[in-house]
C-alpha positions in Angstrom: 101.2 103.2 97.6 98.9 104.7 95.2 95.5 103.3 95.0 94.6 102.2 90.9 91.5 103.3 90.4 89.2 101.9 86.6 89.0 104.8 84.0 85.9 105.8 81.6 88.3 104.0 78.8 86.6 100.9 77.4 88.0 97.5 77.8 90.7 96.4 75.9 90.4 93.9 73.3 93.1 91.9 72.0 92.4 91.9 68.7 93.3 94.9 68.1 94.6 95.1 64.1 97.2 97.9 64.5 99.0 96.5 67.6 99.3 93.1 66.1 102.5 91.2 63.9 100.9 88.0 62.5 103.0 84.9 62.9 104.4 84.6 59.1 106.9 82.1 59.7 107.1 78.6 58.1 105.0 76.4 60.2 107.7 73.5 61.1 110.0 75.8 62.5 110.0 76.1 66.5 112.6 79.3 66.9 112.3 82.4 68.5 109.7 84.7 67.5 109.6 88.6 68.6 106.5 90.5 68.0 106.9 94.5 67.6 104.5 97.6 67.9 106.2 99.3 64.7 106.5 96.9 61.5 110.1 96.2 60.5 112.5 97.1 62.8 115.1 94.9 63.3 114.5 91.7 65.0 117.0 91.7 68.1 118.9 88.8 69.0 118.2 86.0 71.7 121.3 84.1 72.8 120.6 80.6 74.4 123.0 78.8 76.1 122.4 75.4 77.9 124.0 75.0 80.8 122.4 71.6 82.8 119.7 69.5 83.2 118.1 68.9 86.4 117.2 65.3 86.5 115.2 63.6 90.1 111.4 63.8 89.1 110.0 60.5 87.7 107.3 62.2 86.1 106.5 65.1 84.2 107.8 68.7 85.9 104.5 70.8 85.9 106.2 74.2 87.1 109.9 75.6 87.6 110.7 78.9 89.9 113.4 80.7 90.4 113.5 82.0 94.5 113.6 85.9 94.6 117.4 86.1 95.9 118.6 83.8 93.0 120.0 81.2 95.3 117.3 78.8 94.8 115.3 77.1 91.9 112.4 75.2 92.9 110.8 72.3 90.7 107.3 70.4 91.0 105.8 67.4 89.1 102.9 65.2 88.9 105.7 63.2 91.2 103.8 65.2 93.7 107.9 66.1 95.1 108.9 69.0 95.5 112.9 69.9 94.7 115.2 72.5 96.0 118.2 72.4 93.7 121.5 75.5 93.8 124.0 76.2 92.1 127.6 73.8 92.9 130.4 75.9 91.9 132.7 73.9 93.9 132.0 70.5 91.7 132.5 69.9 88.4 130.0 68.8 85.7 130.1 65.5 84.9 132.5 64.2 81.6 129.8 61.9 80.9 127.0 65.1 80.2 126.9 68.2 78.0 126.5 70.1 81.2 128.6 72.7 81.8 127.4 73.9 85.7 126.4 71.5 88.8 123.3 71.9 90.1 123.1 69.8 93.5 119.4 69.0 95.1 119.6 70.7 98.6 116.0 70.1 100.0 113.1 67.7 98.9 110.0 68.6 100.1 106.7 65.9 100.4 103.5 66.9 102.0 100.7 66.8 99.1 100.1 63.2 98.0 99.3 63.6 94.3 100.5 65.9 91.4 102.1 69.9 92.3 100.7 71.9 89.2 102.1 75.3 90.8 104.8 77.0 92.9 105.3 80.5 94.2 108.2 81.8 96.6 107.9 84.3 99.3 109.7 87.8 98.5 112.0 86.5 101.3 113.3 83.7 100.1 112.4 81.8 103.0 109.0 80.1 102.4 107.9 78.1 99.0 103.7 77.8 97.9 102.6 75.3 96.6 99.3 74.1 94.4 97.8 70.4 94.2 95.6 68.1 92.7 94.6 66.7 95.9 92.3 70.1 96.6 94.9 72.0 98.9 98.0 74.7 98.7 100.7 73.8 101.3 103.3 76.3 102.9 106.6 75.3 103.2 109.8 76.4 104.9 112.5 75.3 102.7 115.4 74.9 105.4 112.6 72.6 108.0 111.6 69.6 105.6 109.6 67.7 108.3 106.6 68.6 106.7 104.6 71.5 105.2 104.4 74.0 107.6 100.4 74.7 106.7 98.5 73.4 104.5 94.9 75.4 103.3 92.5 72.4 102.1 89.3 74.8 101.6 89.1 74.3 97.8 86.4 71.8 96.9 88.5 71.2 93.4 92.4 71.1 92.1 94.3 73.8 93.0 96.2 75.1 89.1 97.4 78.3 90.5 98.9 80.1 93.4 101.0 83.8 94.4 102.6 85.3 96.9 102.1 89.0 97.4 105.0 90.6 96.8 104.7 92.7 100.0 104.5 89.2 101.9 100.7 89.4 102.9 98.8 87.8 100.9 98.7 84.7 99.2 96.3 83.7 96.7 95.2 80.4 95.0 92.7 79.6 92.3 91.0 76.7 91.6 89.0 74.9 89.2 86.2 75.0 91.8 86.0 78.4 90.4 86.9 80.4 93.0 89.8 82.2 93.8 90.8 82.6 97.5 93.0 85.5 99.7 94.5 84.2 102.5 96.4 86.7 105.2 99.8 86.7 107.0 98.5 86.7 110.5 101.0 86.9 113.6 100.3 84.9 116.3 99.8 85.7 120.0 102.9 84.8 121.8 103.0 85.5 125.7 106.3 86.4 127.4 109.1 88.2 125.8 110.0 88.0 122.4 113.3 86.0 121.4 115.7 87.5 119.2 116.6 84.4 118.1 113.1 83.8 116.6 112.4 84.1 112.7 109.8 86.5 111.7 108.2 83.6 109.8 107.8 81.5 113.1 105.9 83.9 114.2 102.8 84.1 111.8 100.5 81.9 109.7 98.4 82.0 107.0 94.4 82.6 107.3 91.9 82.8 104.8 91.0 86.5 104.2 88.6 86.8 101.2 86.9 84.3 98.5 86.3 85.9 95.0 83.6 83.8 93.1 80.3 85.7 91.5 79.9 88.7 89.9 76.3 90.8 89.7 74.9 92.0 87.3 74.1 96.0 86.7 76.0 98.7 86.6 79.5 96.5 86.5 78.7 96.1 89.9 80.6 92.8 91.3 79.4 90.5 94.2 81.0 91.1 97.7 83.7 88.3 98.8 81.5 85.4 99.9 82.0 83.7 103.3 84.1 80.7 103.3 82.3 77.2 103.0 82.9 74.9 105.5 81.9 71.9 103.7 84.8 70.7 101.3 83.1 67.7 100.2 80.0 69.4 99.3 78.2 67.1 95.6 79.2 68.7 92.5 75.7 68.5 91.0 74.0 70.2 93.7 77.0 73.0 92.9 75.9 73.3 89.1 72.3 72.8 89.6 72.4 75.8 92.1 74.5 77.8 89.1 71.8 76.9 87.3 69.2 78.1 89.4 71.1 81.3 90.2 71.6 81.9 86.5 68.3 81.3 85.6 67.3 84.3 88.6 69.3 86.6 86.6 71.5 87.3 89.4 75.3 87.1 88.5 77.8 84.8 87.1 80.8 83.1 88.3 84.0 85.3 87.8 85.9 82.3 86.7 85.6 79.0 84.0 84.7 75.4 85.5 87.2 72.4 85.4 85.8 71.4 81.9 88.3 73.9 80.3 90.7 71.8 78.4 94.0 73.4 80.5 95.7 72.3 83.9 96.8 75.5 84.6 95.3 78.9 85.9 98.5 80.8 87.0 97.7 84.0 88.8 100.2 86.8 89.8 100.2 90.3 91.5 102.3 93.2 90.1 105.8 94.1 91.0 104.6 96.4 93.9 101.6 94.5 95.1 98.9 96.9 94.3 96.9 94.8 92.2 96.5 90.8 91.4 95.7 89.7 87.6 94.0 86.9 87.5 93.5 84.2 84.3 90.6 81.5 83.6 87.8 84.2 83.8 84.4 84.3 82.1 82.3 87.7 81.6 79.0 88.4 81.0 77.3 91.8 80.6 74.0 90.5 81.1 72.1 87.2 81.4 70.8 87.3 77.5 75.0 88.3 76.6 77.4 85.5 75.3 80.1 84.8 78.1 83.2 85.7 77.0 86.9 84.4 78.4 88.8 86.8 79.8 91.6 88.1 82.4 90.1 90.0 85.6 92.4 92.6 87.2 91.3 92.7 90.7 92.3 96.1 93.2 94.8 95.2 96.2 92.3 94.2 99.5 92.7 95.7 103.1 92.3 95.0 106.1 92.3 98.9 107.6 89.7 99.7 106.4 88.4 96.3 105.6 88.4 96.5 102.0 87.7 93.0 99.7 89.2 93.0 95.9 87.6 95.1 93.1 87.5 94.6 89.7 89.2 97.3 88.1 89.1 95.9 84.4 88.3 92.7 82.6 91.0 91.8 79.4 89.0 89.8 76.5 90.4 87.1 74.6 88.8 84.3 71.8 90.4 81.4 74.2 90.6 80.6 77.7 93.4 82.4 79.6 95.6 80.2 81.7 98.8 82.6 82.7 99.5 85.9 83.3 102.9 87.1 84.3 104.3 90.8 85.0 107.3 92.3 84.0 109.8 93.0 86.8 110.1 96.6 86.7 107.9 99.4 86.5 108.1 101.8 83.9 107.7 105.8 83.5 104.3 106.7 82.0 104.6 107.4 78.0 104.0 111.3 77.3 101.8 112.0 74.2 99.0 110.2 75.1 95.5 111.7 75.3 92.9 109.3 76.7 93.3 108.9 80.1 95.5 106.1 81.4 93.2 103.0 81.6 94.0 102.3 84.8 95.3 105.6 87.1 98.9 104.8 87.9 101.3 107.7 88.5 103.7 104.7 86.3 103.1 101.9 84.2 103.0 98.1 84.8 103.6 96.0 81.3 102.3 92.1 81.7 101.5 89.2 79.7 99.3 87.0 79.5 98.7 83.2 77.7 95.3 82.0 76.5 95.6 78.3 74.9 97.5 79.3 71.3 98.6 83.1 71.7 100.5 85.5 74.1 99.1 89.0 74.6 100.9 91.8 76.3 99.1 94.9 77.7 100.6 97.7 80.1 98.6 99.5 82.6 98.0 103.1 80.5 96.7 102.0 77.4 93.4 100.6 76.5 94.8 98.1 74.2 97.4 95.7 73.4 101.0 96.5 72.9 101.6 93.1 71.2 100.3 90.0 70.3 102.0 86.7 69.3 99.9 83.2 68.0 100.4 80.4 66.6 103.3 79.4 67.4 103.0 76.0 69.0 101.3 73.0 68.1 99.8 72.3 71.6 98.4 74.2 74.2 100.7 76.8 76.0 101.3 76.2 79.7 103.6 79.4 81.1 105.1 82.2 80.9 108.4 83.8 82.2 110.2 87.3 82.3 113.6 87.5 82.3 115.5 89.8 85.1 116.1 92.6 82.7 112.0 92.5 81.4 113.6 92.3 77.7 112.9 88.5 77.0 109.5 86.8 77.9 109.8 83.1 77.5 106.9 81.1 76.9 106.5 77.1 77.7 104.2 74.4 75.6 102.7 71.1 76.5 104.4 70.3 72.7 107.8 70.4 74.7 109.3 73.6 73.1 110.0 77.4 74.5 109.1 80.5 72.4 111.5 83.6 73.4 109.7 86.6 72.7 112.5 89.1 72.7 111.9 93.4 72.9 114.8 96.0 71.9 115.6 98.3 74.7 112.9 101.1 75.1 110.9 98.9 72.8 108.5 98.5 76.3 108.9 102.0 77.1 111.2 103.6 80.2 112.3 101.9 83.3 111.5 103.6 86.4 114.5 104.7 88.2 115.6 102.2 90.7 116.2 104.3 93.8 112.0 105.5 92.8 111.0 101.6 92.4 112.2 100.6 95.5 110.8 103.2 97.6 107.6 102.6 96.4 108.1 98.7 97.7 109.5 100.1 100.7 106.4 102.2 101.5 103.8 99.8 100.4 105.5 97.3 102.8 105.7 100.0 105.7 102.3 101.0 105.1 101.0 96.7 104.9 102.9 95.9 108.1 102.1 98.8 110.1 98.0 98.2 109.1 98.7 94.2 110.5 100.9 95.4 113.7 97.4 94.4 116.0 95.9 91.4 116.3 94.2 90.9 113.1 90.4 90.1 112.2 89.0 88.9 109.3 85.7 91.2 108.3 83.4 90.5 105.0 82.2 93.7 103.4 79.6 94.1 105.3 81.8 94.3 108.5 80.5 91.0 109.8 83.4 88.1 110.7 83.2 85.2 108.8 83.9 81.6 109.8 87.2 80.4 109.5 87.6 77.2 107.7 90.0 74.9 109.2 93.3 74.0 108.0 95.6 71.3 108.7 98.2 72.5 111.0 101.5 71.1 111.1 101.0 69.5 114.5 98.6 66.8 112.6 99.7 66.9 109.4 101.9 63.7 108.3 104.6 64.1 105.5 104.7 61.7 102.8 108.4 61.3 101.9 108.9 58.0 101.3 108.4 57.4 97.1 108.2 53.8 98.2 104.9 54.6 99.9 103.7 57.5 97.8 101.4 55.4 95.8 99.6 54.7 99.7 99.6 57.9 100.3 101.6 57.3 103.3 105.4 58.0 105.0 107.0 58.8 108.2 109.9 61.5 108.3 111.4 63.3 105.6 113.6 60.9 103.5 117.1 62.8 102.6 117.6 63.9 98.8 119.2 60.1 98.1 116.1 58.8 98.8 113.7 61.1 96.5 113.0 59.2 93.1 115.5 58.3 90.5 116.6 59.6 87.3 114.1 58.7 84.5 
């Protein structure tokens, strides 16, 4: 897997005039809106069909995932459930609905006590993620509702945003504690012979890896991943008077905004192939005299041979806090013609998008700017974005209760990669990432030294919460079946 490496190009802003189609429609209508890099061509059509609604959450549905092999679609709320719904070709929809599919709740899953604000599926399928109010991410094995399988509780603050590595490593969270933490598949040690009966997944956990939280000043140097901090319920105001302290020392900044940001959401992602993670909610600062500035960080891919931590590779400005970014599904073939140097060395491009509070900007991995940018088009905060399979519709979600579809003609975006040469570079990053974790595997800072592990709740003492009747407690017993999860609002 090629290794992106930061070019001499300067950072992109997104204000770019000549990549940018102002929003010119009337203000009370709520319909699609395409942006283009060329003014007027020929706005392509979006056809929406509904086909169900989904109703078991008693409370508002905070994120919505499609599972990787399209069998699943996962759905969390400030319910704090979790629900597993497919697709019921063998029943009919009811008379008595506009619904014209069945979607049947398979699995209900209740480990974290108060709201879910984020999801993310492993590449397999087999495994859900999931982000909390109550401080922790939980891993979940869909088919064994018991329980979570792990939950991570390091976070001293909500948890707004969690991914899975593509390549089925890593996993990453960020919070509002303003850090962002890597935790590791790590196999266990198993004595005797192996069963071939046994799932791969049985047969590893998750560890914390790396923590990214302050930048240095100088040079666009960036601070080495700090240990992990044992003490979860350390006071908030000895936390910002030592920012204060730090600040005032001239040493660094924190790479990402504090939980005063007026947005419940920080959605992170990685890129199609896993090489590097984009990360919303951050704050940059060229020196301690310069005006922070929000921004998106694009952080290199860690390793663990050689121990390697995340690097910053580029930093995307924007006039608002940034609280999604999401990545097209394919890759696509570099665009000939251009001069500068591609702004970040990829022998392909990657084209993502990302949401600030009131506008969506979309930037690919070659160019130094924009290649569109769409605002104003709600009258509340945004909340999410979504590609669709073929990467010619981004959808985009609103606390105001409506959907933008931001539709692109084909070749608009540029090339697909062949498919045969997209999947081989998946297949060899994934050779290469299990082959490197094949050993018994040891967590290393940058400096080569092993940092404490903090301690997560395994599943041995961990108690489910299933029981709505009991949720407000905070208590339950086994897994209650899906008749049991909340009524229909």
């Amino acid at each position: 897997m090629p290794t992106p490496a930061p070019s001499s190009s300067s950072t992109p802003t997104p204000e770019d005039p000549s990549t940018t189609t102002p929003n010119t429609s009337n203000n009370n209508t709520k319909g699609p809106v395409t942006t283009h890099s060329e003014h007027g061509r020929k706005t392509p059509s979006v056809n929406i069909e509904f086909l169900a609604s989904l109703n078991r959450h008693s409370k508002s549905v905070n994120a919505v995932r499609f599972s990787p092999c399209g069998e699943y679609l996962a759905s969390g709320g400030d319910d704090g459930f979790i629900f597993i719904w497919r697709l019921n070709e063998a029943l009919p929809p009811s008379a008595d609905t506009l619904d014209k599919e069945t979607w049947s709740l398979t699995y209900t899953l209740r480990g974290q006590p108060l709201d879910v604000y984020d999801l993310c599926w492993s590449h397999d399928s087999h495994m859900l993620a999931s982000a909390s109010t109550d401080n922790s991410a939980a891993v979940w094995e869909i088919k064994k509702t018991s329980g979570a399988r792990q939950v991570m509780a390091d976070h001293s603050h909500y948890v707004q945003g969690i991914a899975w590595d593509p390549l089925g490593v890593y996993l990453a969270t960020l919070s509002s504690d303003r850090s962002c933490r890597i935790y590791s598949e790590k196999k266990r040690n198993k004595r005797g012979p192996k069963s071939s009966s046994s799932s791969s997944s049985s047969a590893t956990s998750m560890h914390f890896h790396y923590s990214i939280v302050k930048r240095n000043y100088g040079k666009g140097a960036d601070k080495e991943p700090d240990a992990p901090h044992e003490d979860k319920d350390k006071d908030r105001d000895k936390e910002k008077e030592k920012d204060k302290e730090e600040t005032a020392q001239s040493t660094g900044h924190k790479y990402f905004l504090d939980e005063n940001i007026n947005t419940f959401f920080r959605r992170l992602c990685w890129t199609p192939e896993g090489s590097m993670m984009i990360v919303p909610a951050g704050v940059f600062k060229s020196s301690p005299a310069s005006p922070a500035v929000n921004c998106t960080y694009i952080f290199s891919r860690p390793s663990s041979t050689p121990p390697q931590p995340p690097v910053p590779l580029a930093h995307l400005p924007s006039a608002k806090p940034v609280i999604a970014a999401r990545c097209n599904p394919h890759l696509f073939t570099l665009r000939p013609g251009v001069a500068s140097p591609p702004f970040i060395h990829l022998p392909y491009r990657i084209v993502f998008a990302v949401a600030t509070m009131d506008s969506v900007v979309v930037y690919d991995t070659q160019h130094a700017h924009p290649l569109a940018v769409v605002s104003d088009i709600h009258y509340a905060a945004l909340t999410d974005l979504a590609w669709s399979a073929d990467g010619h519709t981004l959808a985009v979600s609103s606390k105001d209760g409506y959907c933008t579809v931001i539709s692109f003609e084909e070749g608009e975006l540029g090339e697909h990669l062949p498919e045969a040469e997209a999947s081989q570079i998946v297949r060899t990053a994934r050779s290469a990432m299990r082959d490197a974790t094949e050993g018994d595997y040891k967590e290393v800072d940058a400096d080569g030294s092993t940092p404490a592990e903090p301690k997560t709740k395994s599943k041995g003492k961990e108690k489910a919460k299933v029981n709505p009747e009991k949720t407000d407690k905070g208590k339950g017993k086994e897994k209650a079946p899906p008749d049991q999860a909340p009524p229909a609002k």
